[in-house]
BANULUM-150125 format. One record per residue: residue in one letter; x negated, y negated, z negated of N, C-alpha, C in turn. Coordinates in pm, whole numbers, plus 50000, padded with zeros to 5 digits. Layout:
! BANULUM-150125
aXYZXYZXYZ;...
***
This chain:
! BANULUM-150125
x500844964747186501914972447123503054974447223;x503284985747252504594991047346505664988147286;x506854979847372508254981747304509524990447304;x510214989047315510345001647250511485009247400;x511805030947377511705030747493512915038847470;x513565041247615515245044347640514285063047644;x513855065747666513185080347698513475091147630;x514425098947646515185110047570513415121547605;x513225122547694511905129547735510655122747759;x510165126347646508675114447598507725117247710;x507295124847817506565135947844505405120747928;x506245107747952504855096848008504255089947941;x505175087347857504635081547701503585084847668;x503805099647631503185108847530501715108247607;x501825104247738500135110847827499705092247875;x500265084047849499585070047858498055071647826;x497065065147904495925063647827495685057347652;x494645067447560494075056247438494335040447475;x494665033647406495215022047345493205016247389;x492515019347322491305013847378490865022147517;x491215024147608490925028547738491885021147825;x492355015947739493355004547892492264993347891;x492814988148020492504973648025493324958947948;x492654950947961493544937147886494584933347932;x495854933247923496884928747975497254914747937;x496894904348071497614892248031498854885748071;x499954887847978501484888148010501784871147978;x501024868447963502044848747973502194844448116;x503634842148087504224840048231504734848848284;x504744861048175505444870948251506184883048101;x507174872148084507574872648001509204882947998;x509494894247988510934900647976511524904647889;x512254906047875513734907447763512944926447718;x513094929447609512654945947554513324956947596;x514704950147644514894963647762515224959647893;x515214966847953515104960448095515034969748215;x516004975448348516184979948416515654977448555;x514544977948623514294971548711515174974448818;x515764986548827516914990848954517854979248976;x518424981948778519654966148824519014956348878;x518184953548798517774938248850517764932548975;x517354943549092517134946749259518884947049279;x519534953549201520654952549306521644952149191;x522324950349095524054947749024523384931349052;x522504927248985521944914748902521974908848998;x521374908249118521744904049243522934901049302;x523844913249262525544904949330525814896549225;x525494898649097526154886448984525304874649053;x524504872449073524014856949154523804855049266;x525334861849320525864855149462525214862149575;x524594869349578523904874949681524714887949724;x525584891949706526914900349739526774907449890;x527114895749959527284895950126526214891450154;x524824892750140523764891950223523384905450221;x522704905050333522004918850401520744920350341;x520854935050221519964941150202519134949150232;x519674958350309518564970350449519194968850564;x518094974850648518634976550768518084988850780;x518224998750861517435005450907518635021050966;x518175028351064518515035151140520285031251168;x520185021351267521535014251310522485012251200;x522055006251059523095004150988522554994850938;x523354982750872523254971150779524354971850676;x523074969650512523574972850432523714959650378;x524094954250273524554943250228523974947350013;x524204936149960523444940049804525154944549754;x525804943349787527354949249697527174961149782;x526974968449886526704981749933525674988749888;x524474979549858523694991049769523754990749658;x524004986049575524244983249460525554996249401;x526574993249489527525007549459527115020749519;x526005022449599525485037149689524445037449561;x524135031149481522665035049398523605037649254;x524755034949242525495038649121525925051149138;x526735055849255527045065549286525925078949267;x524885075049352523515082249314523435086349209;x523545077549100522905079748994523775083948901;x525195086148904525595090548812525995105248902;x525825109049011525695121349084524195125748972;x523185121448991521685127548938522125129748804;x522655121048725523275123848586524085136448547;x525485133748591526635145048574526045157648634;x525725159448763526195166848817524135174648829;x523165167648849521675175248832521215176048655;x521785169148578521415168948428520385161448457;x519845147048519518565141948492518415131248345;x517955132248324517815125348170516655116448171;x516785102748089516055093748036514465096448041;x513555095548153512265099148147511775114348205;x512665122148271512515132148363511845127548487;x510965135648554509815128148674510885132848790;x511335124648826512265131949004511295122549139;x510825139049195510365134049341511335131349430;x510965121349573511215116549630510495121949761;x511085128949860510015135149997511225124950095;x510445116050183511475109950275510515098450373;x510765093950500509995082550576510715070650505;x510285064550559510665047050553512435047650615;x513475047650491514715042450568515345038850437;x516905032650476517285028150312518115042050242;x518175050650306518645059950186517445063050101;x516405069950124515385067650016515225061949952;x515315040449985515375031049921516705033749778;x517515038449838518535042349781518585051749631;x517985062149682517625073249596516545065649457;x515795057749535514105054149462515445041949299;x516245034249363516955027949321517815035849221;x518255047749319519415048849178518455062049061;x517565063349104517225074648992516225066748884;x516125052548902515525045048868516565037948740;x517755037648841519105033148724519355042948641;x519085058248671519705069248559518385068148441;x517075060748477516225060748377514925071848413;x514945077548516514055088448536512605078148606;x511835088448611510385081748613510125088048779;x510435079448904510015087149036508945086749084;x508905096349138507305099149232507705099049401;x507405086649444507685088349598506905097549674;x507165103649785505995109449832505905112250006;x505615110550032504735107350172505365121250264;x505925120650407506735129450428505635141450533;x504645136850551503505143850555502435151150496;x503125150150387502765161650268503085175050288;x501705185450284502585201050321502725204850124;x502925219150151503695226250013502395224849940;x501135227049979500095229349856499575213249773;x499995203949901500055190049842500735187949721;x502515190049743503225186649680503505192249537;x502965208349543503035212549445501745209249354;x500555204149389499845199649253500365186249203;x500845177449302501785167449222503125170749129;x503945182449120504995185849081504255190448933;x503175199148964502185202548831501745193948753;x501145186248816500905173248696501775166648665;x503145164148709503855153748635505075163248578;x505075172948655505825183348582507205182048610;x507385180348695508855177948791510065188748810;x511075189648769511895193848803513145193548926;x513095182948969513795178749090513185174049172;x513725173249300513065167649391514055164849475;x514265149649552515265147949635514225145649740;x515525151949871514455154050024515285156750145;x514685144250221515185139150360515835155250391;x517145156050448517725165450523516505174550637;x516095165150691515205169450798513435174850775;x513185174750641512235171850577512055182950437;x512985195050494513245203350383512405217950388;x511845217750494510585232550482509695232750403;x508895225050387507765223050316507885219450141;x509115215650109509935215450001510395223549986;x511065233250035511395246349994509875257149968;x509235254350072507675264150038507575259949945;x507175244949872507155244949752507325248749619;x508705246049668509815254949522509375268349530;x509155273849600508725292149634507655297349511;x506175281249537504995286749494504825278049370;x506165272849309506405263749211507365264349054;x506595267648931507265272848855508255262548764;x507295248948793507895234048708509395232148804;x509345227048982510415224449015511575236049027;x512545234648954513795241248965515055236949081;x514945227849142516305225049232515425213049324;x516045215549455516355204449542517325201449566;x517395188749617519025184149631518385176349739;x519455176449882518965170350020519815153550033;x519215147150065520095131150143519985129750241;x520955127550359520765125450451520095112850560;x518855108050573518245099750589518815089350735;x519945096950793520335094750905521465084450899;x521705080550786522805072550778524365082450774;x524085097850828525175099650838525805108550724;x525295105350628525675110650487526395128150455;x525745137950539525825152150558524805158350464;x524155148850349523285164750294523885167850179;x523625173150105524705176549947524655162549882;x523855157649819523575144549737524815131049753;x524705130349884525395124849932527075122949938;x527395140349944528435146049899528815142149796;x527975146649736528535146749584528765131949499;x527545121349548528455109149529528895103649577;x529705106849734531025097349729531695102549698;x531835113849602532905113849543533035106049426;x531875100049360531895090949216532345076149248;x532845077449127533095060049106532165051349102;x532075040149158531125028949194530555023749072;x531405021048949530915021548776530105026548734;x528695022248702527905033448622527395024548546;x526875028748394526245020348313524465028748311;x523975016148343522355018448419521795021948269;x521045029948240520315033248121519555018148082;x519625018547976518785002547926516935008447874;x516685012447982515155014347976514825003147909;x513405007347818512744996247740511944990047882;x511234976947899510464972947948509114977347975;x508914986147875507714990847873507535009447871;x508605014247942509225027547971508205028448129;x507255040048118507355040648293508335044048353;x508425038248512509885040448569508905050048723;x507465046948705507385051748830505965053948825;x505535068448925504135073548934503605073249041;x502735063049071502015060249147500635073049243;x500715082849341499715096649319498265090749392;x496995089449346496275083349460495435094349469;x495145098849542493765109449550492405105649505;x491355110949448490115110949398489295115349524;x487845113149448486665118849580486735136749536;x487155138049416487625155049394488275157949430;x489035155949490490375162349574491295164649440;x491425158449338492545161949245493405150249221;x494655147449263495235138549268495735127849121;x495375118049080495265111749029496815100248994;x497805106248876498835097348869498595080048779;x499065071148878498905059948815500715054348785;x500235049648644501885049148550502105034448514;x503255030348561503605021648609505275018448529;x505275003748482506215002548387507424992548473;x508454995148416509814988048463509444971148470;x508494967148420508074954648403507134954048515;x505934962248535505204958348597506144959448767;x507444962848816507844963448936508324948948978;x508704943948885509284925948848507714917448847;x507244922348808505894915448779505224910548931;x505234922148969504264917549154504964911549212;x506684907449214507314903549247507244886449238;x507214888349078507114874049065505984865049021;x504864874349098503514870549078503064865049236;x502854877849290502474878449479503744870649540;x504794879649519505764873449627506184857049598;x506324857449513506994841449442505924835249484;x504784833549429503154823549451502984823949604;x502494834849674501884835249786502704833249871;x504014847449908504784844850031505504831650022;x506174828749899507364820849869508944824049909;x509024836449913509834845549983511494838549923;x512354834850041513634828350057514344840050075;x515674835650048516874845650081517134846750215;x516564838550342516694840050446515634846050537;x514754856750442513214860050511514154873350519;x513084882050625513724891450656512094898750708;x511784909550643510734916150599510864926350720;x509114928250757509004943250862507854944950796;x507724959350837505964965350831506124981050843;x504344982750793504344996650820504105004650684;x503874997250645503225008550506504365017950470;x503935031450461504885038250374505295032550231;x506805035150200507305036550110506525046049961;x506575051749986504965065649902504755054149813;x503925047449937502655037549877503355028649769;x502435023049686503125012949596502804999149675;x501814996149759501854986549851503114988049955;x503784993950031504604993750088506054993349992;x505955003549873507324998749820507474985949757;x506414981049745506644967449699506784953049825;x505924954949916506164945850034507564951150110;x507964960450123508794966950189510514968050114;x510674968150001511664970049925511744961349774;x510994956449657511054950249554511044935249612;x509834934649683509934918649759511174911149820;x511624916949885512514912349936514004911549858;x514564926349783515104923349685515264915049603;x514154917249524513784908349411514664891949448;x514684885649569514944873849634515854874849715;x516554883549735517874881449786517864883949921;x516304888950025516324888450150516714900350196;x516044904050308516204916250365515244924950428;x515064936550400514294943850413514554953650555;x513884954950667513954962650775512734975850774;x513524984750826512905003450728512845008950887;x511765012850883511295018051001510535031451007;x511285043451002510545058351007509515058051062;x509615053651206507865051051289507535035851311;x506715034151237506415020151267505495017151311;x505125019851438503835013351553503775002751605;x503404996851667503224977951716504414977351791;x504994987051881506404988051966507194984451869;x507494994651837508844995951744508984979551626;x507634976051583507424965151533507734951851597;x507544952851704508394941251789509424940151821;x510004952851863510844953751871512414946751756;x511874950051599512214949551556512214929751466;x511024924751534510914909851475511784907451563;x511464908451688512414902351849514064904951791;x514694915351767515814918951700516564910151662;x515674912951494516384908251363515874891151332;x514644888651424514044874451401513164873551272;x512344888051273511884888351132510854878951103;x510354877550962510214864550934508614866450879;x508364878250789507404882950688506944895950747;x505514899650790505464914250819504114915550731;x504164925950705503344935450630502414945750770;x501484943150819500844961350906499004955850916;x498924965550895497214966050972496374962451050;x495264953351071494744947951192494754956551292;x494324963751308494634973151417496114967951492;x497424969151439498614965451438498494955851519;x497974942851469498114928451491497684926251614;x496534935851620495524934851773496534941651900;x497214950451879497724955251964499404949551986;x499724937751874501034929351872500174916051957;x499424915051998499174903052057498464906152146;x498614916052198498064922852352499194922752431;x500354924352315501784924452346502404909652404;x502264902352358502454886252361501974882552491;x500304888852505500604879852651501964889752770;x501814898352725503014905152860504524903652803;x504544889652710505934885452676506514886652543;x505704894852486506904897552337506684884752303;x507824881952193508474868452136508374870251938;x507244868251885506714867851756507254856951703;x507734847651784507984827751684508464831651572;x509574845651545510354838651450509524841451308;x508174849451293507474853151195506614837351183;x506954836951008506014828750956505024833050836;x505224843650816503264850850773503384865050821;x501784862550801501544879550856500464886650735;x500704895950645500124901650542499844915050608;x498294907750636497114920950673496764931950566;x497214944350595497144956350469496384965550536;x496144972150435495674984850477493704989250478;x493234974350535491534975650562491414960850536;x490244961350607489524945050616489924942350708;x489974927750691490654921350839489694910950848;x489524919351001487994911151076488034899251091;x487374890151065487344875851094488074873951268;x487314881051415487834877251485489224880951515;x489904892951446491544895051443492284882651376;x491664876051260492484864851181492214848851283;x491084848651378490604836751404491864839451556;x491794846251632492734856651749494244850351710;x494694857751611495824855251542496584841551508;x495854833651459496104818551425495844807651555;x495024814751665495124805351782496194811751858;x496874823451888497814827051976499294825351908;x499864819951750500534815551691500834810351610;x499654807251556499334790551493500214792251329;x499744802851287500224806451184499034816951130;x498294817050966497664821350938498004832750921;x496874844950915497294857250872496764863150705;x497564866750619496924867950467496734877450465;x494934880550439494204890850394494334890550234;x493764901250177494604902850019493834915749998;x493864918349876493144934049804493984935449687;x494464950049693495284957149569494484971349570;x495894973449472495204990549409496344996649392;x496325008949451497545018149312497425014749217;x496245013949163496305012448982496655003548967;x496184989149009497204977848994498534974449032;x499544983449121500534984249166500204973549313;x499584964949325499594954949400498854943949420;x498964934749491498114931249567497744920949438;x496334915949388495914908249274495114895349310;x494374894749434493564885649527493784880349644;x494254870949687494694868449836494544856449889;x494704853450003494594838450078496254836350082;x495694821750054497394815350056497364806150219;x498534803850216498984798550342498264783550375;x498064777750226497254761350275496154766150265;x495184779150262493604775150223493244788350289;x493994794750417493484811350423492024806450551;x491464813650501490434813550605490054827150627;x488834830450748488804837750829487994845750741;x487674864250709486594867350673486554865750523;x487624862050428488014860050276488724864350249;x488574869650131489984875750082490694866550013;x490124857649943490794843249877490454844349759;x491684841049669491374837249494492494842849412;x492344842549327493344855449205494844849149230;x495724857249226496944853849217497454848949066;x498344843049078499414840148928499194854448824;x498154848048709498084854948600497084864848566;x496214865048722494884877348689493794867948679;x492934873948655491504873248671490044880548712;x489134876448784488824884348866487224881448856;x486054887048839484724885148868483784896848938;x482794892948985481924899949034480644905548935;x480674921948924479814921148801478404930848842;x477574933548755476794946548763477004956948709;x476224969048714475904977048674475914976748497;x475884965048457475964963448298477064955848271;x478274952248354479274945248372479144932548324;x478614923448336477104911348366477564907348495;x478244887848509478764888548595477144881748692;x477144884548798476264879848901476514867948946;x475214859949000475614849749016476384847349183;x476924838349219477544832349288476844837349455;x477594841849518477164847249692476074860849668;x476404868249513475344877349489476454889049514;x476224899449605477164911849594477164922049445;x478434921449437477784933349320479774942349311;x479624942749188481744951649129482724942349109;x483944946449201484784939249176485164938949010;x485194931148928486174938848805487274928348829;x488604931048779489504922248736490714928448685;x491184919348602493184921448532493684911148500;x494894914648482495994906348475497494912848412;x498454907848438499354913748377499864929548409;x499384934748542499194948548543497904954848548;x497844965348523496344971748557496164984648524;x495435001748492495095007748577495675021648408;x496235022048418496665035548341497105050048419;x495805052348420496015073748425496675078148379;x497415087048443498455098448352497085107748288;x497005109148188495915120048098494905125148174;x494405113748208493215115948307491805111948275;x491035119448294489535112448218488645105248272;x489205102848403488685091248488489505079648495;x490175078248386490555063248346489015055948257;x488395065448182487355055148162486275053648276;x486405057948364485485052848527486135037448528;x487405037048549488075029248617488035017748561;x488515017648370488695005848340486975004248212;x486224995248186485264994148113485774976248084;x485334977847926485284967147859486784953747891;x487714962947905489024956447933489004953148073;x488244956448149488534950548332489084964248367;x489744958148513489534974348624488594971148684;x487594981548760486764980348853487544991148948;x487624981649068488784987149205487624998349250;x486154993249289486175003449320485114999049472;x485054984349449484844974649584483564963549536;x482784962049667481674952749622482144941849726;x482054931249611482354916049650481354909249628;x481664898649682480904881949636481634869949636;x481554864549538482224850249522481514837649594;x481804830449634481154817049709481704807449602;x480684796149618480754784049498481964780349481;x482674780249618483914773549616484924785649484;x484804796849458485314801649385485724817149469;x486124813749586486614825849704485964839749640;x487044848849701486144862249678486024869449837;x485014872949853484664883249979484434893450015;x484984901150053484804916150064483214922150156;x483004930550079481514931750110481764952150239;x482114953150111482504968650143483034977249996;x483564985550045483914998449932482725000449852;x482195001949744481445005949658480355011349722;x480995024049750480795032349795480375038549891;x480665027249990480305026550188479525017350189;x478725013050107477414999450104476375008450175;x475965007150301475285011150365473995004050344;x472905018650322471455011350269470475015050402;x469875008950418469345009350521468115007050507;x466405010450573465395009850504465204997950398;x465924999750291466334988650173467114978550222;x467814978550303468694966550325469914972450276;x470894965250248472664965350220472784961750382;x473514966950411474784965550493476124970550492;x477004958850479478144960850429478874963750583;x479364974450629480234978550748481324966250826;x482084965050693482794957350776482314943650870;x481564940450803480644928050860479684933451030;x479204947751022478994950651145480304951051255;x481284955851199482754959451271483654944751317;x483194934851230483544920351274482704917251424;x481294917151392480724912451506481204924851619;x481444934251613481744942251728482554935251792;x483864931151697485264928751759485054915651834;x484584912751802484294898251871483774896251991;x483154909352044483044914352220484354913252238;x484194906452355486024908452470485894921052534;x484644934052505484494946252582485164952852447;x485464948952350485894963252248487104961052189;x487554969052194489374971252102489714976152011;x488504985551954488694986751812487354990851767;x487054998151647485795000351640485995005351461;x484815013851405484515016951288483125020251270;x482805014251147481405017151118480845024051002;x480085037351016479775039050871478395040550881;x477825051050788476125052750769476315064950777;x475105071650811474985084650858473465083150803;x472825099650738471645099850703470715097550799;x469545096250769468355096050860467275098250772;x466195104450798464915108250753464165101050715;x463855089950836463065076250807463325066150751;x464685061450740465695050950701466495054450587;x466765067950520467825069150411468805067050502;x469165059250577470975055650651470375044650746;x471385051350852471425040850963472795038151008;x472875027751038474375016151035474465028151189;x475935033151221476785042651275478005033351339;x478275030251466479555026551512480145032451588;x481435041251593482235043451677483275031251746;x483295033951862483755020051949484825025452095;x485595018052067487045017752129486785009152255;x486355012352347486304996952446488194992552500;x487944985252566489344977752616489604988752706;x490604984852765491314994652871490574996652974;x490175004753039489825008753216488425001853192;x487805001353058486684995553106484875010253104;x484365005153206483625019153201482585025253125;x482265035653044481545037052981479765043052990;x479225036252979477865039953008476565037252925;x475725040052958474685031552814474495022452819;x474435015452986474385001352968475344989752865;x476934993852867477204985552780477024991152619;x476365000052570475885004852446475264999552414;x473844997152528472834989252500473184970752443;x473974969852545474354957152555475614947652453;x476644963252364476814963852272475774960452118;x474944969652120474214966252038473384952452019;x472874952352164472064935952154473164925552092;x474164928552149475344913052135475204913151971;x475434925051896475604927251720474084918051722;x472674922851764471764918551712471674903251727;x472174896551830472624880751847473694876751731;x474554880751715476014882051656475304872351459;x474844887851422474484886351284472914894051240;x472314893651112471334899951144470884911251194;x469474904551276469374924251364469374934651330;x468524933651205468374948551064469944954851128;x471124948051054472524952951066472874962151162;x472374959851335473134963651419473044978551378;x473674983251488474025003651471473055007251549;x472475015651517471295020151607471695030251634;x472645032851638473885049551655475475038251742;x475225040451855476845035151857477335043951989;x478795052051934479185060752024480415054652089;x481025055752200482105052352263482715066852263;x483805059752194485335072352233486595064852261;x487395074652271488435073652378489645066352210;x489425071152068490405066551948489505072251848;x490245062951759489835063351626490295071251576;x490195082151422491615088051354491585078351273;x493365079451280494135072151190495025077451055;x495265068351005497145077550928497785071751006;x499295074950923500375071251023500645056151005;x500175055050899500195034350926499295027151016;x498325037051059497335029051129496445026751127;x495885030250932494585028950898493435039450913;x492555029450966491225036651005490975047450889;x490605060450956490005070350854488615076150862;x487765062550833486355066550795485925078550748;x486265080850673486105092350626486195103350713;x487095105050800486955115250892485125115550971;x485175103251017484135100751086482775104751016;x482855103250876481765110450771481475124750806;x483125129350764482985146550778482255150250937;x482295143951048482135143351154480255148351159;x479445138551167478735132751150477735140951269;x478575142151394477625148651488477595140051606;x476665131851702476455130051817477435136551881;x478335128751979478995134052109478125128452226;x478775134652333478145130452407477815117952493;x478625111652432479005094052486478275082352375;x477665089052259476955082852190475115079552237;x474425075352158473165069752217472415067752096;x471085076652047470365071451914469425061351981;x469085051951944467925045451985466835040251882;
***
């Protein structure tokens, strides 16, 4: 039963999934008051318990403090109020990189009660406008610098009516900005119900039709004081880096609720590559980072030619699998574990992870505070123990479509199924096998990729690497590796050959790639993560590859 909601404009309400098409929500222990603001909570609620003069952002040469954002997100928001007409449950986009005015914006339109859609600043106009269509958006706030593709928008867009610009630069020149410093620092935050969405999560489908996941003022407190509280143990003196976009609900939550939520500080980084990432621990002495193995591999390539990592005491691997030899690498060059973990948009966040006394190499770990998690079949029938089969699991958040009919894909018989084939070990652990979906079959064998892409890494000849399946005639699929060697090292068939043998020593031989090409990079996104998928669409021999 929903309680009850501040929403002058029903329009998320009204499109929640059937009452029997959700999953089970188990809320003990996670218990909130029936109305409830998650904006305040991040920042007024925060100066009422002393956290005033600590440093809440940092980012493009400025340090903000929680009594500075706290009055820049009032101002905001009663600017979005008076002066745009946004009202109680209106969808307002968000186009902007990683800095704290966005943080800003995401905050105060959150206090006027509106439902935001962050969005990724690499989005062109035909992107943005099927997201504006489905959620039906009328505003859109957008980085100063970041305003072409938002205007094409509005052009070929009949739902959005106005943009309004912020200046992402710190130097407070776009209208928005204008307009609230001229307001008074006073605003009374809408008393959203708890169970009001405050925010739309967009994930893309294998249809190319983008998929909103709806997300309640509770569930932003929830990962907070589920992941961050249990796992990190996050102090008022941690001081947060990474890469994930803001967009993401993994990045706005490692990146901005986490640290909030606790009084720390959050460091916002437009480009965040392994440089700039050191740069920025070396700095500020950061404490908690959030980035991608990939990331990690190339932050400790860094180390031996001097960078200075001491002052980090975890490292939360996002984005992919994190290869056993990146986590085994990692913990001998700073003697500090690295936490691998699995989330979802639909779940807002991360639900499975290794904790700091028990992380081991090659695991994803065990359910966090309040979920639950099994490995099932095809008849959602859990399998037995070291048997691969569907992730399912829930907990106090889990997987609601905006009026979407692939919410019953997602959730069956009260679980979510992410989407991922695991296996549990006796000890209870869960293990990542592969994506559903990327279970590479091979003349009847499974092979799960990442497990080929581990033994790669574990050559001192390779620096990065991806693996998928590619058809074959005789085989249905044959295990496919593209391979990154180290620097200046030379490429020929001999070490292909010799590549491959090492995999067939490594783990079983069936596994190795009987396809393995050397190139010069992987494609990425801009966080870093490998894009398999490209490599699918690909699916042609170059000339540095070798069938055997």
């Amino acid at each position: 039963m929903l309680g009850p909601s501040a929403h002058k404009d029903t329009f998320t309400r009204d499109r929640l999934p059937p009452v029997d098409q959700q999953p089970v929500f188990q809320l003990e222990g996670f218990e909130y008051p029936d109305y409830i603001n998650a904006a305040v909570e991040l920042t007024d609620k925060m100066v009422e318990r002393g956290f005033g003069d600590n440093i809440a952002l940092i980012g493009n040469g400025r340090k903000r403090t929680y009594k500075e954002l706290a009055d820049w997100t009032s101002r905001i928001a009663r600017a979005l109020q008076e002066d745009y007409g946004v009202e109680p449950g209106n969808r307002v986009l968000i186009r902007s990189a990683n800095n704290p005015a966005m943080v800003a914006c995401w905050l105060a339109a959150t206090k006027a009660g509106a439902v935001v859609v962050n969005t990724m600043p690499m989005l062109r106009a035909g992107e943005l406008s099927q997201i504006v269509d489905k959620a039906e958006i009328k505003l859109a706030m957008c980085d100063l610098r970041l305003m072409e593709e938002m205007e094409l928008c509005l052009k070929q867009n009949d739902h959005l009516a106005k943009i309004v610009s912020f200046d992402g630069t710190a130097n407070f020149a776009g209208e928005l900005d204008k307009v609230a410093l001229s307001k008074p620092v006073q605003f009374d935050a809408v008393k959203t119900g708890r169970d009001d969405v405050c925010l739309l999560g967009f994930t893309s489908g294998t249809t190319g039709q983008p998929k909103a996941t709806m997300h309640f003022h509770r569930d932003l407190l929830i990962i907070a004081d589920a992941y961050a509280r249990e796992v990190l143990d996050v102090q008022p003196t941690d001081v947060f880096v990474g890469s994930p976009p803001l967009a993401f609900t993994f990045g706005l939550g490692g990146l901005a609720i986490f640290p909030l939520r606790f009084g720390a500080t959050a460091t916002l980084l437009e480009t965040a590559g392994p440089k700039q990432l050191i740069e920025i621990i070396e700095t500020y002495k950061a404490t908690i980072s959030f980035t991608a193995p990939t990331a990690y591999r190339a932050m400790m390539a860094a180390m031996e030619e001097g960078a200075d990592l001491s002052s980090l005491r975890i490292a939360v691997s996002a984005g992919e699998t994190l290869p056993a030899p990146v986590f085994e690498q990692w913990k001998s060059k700073t003697g500090i574990p690295m936490l691998d973990g699995i989330g979802a948009t639909e779940m807002l966040h991360i639900f499975i992870s290794n904790h700091l006394e028990d992380a081991k190499p090659a695991t994803t770990g065990r359910v966090i505070k309040g979920y639950s998690a099994k490995v099932v079949d095809e008849e959602m029938k859990e399998v037995p123990r070291s048997t691969v089969g569907k992730l399912a699991v829930r907990g106090p958040t889990g997987c609601r479509y905006m009026q979407d009919d692939r919410q019953q894909k997602y959730v069956r018989d009260g679980w979510n199924l992410t989407g991922d084939a695991f296996y549990q070990d006796e000890k209870g652990y869960f293990h990542f096998a592969a994506r559903a979906d990327d279970m590479i079959i091979t003349s009847g064998y499974n092979v799960a990729g990442p497990e080929v892409e581990a033994a790669l890494l574990s050559s001192p000849e390779v620096s990065e690497c991806a693996v998928i399946g590619v058809p074959d005639e005789d085989r249905g699929q044959i295990v496919e590796a593209h391979v990154v060697l180290v620097e200046d090292h030379p490429q020929d068939a001999e070490v292909i050959k010799r590549l491959q043998d090492y995999v067939k020593s490594t783990i079983a031989p069936y596994k190795y790639p009987r396809s393995l090409k050397l190139v010069d990079s992987l494609p990425k996104t801009a966080t870093g993560k490998i894009q398999r998928f490209r490599l699918k669409e690909q699916l042609v021999e170059d000339k540095s590859g070798e069938l055997i």
